[in-house]
C-alpha positions in Angstrom: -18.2 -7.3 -19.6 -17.4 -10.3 -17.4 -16.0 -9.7 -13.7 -12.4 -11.1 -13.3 -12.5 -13.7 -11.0 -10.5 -13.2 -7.7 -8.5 -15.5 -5.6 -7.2 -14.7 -2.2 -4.5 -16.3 0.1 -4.5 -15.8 3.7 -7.6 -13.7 4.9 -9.9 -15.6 6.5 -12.6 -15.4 8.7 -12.1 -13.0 11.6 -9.0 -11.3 9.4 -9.5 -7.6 9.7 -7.6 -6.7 6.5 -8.9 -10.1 4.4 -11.8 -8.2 4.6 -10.8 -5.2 3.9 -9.3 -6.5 0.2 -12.7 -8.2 -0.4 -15.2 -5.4 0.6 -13.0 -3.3 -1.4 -12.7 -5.3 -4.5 -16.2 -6.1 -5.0 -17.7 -2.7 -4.4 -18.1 -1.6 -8.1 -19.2 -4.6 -9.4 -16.1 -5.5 -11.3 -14.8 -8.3 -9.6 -16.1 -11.4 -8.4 -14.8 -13.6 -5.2 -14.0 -17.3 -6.9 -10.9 -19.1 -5.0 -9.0 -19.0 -1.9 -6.7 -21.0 0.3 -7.6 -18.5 3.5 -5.5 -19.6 6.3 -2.2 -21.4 6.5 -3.3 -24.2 8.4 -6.1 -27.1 6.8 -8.5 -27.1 9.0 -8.9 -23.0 9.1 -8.7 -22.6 5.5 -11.6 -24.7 4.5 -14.1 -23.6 7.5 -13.2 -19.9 6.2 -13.5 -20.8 3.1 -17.6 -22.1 4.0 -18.4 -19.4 5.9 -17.8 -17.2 3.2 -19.1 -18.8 0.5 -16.5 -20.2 -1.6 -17.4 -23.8 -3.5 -15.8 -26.6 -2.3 -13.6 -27.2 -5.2 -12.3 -23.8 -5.3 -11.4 -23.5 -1.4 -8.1 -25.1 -1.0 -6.1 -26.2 2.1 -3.3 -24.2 0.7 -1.7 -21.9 -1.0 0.6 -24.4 -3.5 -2.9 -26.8 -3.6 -4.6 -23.3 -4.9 -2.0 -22.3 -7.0 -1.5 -26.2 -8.7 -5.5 -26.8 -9.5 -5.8 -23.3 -10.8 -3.0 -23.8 -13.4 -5.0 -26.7 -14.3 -8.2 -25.1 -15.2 -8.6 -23.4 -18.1 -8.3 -19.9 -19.1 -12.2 -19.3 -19.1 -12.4 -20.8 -15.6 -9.3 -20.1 -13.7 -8.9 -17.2 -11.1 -7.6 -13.3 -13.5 -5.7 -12.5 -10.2 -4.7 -13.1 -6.7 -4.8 -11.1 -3.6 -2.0 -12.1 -1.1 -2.7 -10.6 2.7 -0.9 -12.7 4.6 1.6 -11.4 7.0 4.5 -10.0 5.3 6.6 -13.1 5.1 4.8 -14.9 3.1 4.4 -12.3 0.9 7.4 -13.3 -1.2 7.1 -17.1 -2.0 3.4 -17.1 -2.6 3.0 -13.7 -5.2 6.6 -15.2 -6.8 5.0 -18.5 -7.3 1.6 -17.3 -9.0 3.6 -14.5 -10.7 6.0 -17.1 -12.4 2.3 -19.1 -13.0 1.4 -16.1 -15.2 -1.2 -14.8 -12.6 -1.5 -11.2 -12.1 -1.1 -10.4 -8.4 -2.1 -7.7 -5.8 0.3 -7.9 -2.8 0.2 -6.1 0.5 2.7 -3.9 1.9 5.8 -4.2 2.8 5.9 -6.1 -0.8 8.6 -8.5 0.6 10.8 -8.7 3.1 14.5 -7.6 1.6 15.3 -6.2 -1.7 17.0 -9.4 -3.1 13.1 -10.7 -3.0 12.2 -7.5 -4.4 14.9 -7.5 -7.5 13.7 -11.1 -7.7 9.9 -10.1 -8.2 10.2 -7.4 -10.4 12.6 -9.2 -13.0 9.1 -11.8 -12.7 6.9 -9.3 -13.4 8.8 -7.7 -16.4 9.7 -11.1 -17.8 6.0 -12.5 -17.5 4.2 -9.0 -18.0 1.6 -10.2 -15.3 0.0 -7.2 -13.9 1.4 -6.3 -10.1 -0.1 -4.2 -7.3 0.9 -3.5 -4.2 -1.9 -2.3 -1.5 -0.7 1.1 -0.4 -4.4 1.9 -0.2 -3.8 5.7 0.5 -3.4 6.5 -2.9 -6.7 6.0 -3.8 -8.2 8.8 -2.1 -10.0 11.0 -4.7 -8.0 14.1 -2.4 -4.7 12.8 -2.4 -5.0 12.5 -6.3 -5.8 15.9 -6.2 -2.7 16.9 -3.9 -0.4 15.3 -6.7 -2.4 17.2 -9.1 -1.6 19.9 -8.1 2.3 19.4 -6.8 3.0 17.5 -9.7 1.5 20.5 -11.6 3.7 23.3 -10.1 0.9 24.7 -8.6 2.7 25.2 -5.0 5.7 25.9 -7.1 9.5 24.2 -5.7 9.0 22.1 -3.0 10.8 22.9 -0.2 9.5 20.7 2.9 7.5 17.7 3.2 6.3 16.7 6.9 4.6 12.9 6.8 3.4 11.7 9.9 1.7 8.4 10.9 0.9 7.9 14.8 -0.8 5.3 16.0 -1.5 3.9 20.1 -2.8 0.1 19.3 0.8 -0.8 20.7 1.6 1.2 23.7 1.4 -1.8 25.6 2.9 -5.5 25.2 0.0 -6.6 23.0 1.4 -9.3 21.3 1.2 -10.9 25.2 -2.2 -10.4 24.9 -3.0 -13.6 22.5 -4.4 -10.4 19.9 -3.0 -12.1 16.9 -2.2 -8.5 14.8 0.2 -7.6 17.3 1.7 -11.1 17.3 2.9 -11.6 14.3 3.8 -7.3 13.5 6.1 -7.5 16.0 7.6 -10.9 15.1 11.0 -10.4 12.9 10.6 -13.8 11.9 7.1 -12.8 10.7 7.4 -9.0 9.7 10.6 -8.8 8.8 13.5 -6.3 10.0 11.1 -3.4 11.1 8.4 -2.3 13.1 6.5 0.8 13.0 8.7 1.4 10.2 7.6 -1.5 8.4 4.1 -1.4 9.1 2.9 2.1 8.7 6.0 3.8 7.7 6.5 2.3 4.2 3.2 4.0 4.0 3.7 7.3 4.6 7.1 6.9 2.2 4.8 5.9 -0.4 2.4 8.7 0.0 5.2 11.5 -0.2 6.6 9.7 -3.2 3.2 9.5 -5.0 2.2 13.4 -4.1 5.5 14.9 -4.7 7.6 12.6 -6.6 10.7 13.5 -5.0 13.2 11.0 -4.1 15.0 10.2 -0.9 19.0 11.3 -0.9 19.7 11.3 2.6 18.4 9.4 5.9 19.2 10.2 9.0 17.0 7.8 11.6 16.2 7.0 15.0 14.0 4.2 16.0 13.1 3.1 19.5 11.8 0.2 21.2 9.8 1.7 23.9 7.7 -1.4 24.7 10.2 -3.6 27.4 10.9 -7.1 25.9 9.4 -5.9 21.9 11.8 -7.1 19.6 11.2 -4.5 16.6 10.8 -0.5 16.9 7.6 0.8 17.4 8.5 4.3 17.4 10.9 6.1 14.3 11.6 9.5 13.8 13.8 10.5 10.7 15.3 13.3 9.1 15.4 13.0 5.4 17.0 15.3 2.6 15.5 14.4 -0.9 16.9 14.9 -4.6 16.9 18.6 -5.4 16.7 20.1 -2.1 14.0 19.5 -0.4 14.1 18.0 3.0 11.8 16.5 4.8 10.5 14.9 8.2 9.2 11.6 8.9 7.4 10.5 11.8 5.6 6.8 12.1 4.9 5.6 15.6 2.7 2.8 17.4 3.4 3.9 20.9 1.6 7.5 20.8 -1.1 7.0 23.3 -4.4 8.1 21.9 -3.7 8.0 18.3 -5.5 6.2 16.6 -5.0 6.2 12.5 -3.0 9.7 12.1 -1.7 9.7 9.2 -1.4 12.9 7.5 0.9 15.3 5.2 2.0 18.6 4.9 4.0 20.1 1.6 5.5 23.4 1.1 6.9 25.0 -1.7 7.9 28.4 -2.9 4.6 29.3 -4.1 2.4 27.4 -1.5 1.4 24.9 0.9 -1.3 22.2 0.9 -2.3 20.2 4.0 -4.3 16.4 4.2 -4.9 14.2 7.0 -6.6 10.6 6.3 -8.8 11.1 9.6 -10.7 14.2 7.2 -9.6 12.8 4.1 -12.8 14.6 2.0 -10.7 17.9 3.0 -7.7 19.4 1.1 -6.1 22.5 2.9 -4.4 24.7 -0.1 -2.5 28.0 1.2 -1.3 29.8 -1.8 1.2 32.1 -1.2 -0.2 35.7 -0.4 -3.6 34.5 -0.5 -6.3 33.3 1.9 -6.6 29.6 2.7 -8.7 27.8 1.1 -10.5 24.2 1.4 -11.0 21.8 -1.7 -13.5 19.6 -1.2 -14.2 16.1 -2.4 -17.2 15.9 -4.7 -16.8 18.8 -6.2 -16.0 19.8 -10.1 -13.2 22.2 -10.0 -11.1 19.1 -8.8 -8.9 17.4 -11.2 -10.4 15.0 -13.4 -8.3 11.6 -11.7 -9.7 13.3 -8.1 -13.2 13.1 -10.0 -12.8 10.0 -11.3 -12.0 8.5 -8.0 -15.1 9.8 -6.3 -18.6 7.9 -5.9 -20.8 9.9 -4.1 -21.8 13.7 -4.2 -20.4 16.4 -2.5 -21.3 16.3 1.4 -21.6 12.7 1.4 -18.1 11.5 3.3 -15.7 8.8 1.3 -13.6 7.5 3.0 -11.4 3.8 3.3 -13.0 1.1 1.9 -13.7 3.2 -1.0 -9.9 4.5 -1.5 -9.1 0.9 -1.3 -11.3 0.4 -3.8 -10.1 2.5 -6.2 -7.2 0.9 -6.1 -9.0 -2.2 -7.2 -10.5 -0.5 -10.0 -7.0 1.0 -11.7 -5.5 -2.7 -11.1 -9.2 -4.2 -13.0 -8.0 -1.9 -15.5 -4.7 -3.3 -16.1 -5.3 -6.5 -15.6 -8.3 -6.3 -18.7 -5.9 -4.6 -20.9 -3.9 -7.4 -20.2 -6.7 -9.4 -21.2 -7.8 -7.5 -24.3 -4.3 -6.3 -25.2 -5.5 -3.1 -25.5 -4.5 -0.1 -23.3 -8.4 1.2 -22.0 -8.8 4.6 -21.8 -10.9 5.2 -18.7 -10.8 4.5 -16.1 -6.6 5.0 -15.9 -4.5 2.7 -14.7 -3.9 4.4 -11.6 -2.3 2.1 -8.2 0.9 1.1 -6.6 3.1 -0.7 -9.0 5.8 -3.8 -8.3 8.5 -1.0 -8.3 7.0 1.2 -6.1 7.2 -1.9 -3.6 10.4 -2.5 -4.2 11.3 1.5 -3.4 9.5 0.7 -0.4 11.4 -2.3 0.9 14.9 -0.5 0.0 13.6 2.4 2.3 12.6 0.0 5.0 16.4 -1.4 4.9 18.3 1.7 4.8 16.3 3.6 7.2 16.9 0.8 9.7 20.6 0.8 8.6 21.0 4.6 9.3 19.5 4.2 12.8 22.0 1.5 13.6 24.6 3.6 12.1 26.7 6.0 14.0 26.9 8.3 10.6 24.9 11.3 11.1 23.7 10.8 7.4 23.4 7.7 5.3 23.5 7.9 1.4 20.3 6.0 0.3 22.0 4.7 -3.3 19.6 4.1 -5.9 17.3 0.8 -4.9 17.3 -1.4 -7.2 15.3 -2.1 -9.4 15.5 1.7 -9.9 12.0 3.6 -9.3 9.7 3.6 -12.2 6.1 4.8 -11.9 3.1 4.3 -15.0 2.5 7.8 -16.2 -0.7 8.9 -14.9 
């Protein structure tokens, strides 16, 4: 079995999450690094693309030069996908373009800036039938498989209360003044888009609620600050959210809490138990049945559900942890994009990531939670987004 062949716009050299995508795609041997334009200037894309070891004629100057000399080549030579981790608006224009092209695509988060890009992208992807991912990377921890195992399963019976919070500290000071070029353009509108924190690490602890539980948002109600003098998005949300059936919910993301440093975790509580996860432990799944002692599932282990199996390399006692959940993601897009290939559904392993829709749910939640926090409504009605949610079955 061949590897696909990769391209990658934006990433370069020195790019923290450029590297991320790459280390993460090549791990299991699946995928191979063949293209890139890396940088949006000349000059910057072809030194990044020497230093890490991309031909000449398949390091381009840019994006529309990659995306013009691929559709040249033929099917045997040409890139299976592209990975697009530029900063969020380009997101739109270049995974449009190679989508339209017929190349399948794995996208960052936010997926796009506004959710006429997203209706935009999605009626691309059905229409072309290119396989899409988006990058929320948290879903391929082999424990929060097994947390939507088991919620998904009844297991912790209704669910009552969800508590998702993502703190962070890297912007408790004017860091974008500092030249660092992360905090630059994240806390550019022109660059990021209408949200901060919100946008940045929020839309992933959305997506992580929606993936575990499955419930759906009903009801915001938000407040975001910019703490920061002079920062022209929010670095710090907190939200009140009431979800489909019943359940409610609280959301916390935040870049301002001093000494944070990655916490992202999630708590869910239903009528017949609770389970607890944080990505700082993420080999550690805290179950508390109802009645019944607490107990800790462990990653590595074979009483854990067979996607939670599935997603694990190492033994038990031997720590998984990021690169590796990223690369699962990776491997249930390789998956999709060779059934696209073979046109043949494979059986293992599933096809099991972040789909165009669940971007687009994503960017809707971005806009209305910044709506509702502008609003002087106590609660504001969510709506449907649109495209409406659709998930693959797992």
């Amino acid at each position: 079995m061949r590897k696909l062949r990769m391209g990658m716009v934006g990433g370069g050299s020195g790019a923290f999450i450029g590297a991320v995508h790459r280390k993460a795609a090549l791990m299991d041997g699946e995928i191979s690094f063949t293209a890139g334009a890396l940088s949006s200037t000349k000059e910057k894309a072809l030194a990044s693309g020497r230093n890490l070891g991309l031909p000449d004629d398949r390091s381009y100057a840019s994006w529309e030069e990659m995306l013009e000399a691929e559709s040249n080549l033929s099917p045997e030579e040409r890139v299976d996908f592209v990975s697009v981790v530029t900063p969020n608006h380009f997101h739109f224009p270049v995974a449009h373009a190679f989508a339209e092209a017929g190349f399948n695509v794995v996208c960052d988060k936010p997926m796009v800036l506004d959710s006429g890009q997203a209706q935009k992208l999605v009626e691309t992807v059905e229409r072309t039938g290119v396989v899409f991912c988006v990058t929320y990377n948290y879903t391929g921890y082999p424990m929060v498989k097994q947390a939507r195992h088991m919620v998904r399963g009844g297991e912790l019976g209704e669910i009552r209360k969800v508590i998702v919070e993502y703190s962070q500290g890297w912007l408790a000071t004017r860091l974008e003044d500092s030249g660092n070029k992360q905090a630059g353009w994240r806390t550019d509108p022109d660059k990021s888009g209408i949200a901060g924190a919100v946008g940045d690490i929020g839309s992933h602890a959305e997506n992580l609620v929606s993936t575990v539980t499955g419930l759906e948002i009903e009801a915001i109600c938000a407040d975001l600050t910019t703490f920061v003098p002079g920062r022209r998005l929010d670095d710090d949300a907190n939200l009140l959210i009431r979800y489909r059936g019943g359940a409610r919910g609280v959301m916390i993301s935040s870049q301002i809490s001093t000494g944070a440093e990655n916490g992202l975790s999630l708590r869910v509580y239903g009528t017949q138990g609770g389970l607890r996860w944080r990505q700082e432990e993420p080999n550690h799944l805290v179950h508390t049945p109802l009645g019944e002692p607490e107990r800790v599932l462990r990653r590595g282990n074979d009483y854990l559900c067979e996607e939670a199996q599935a997603a694990t390399r190492l033994p038990a006692g031997h720590p998984e942890a990021f690169i590796e959940a990223f690369a699962n993601v990776y491997l249930g897009f390789a998956a999709a994009v060779r059934a696209r290939l073979d046109e043949h559904l494979p059986e293992d392993p599933p096809m099991d990531f972040p789909t165009v829709h669940d971007g687009a749910r994503g960017v809707h939640f971005i806009e209305k939670t910044v709506e509702s926090a502008r609003s002087e409504k106590k609660w504001l009605d969510t709506g449907s987004p649109t495209p409406e949610t659709r998930r693959p079955a797992i």
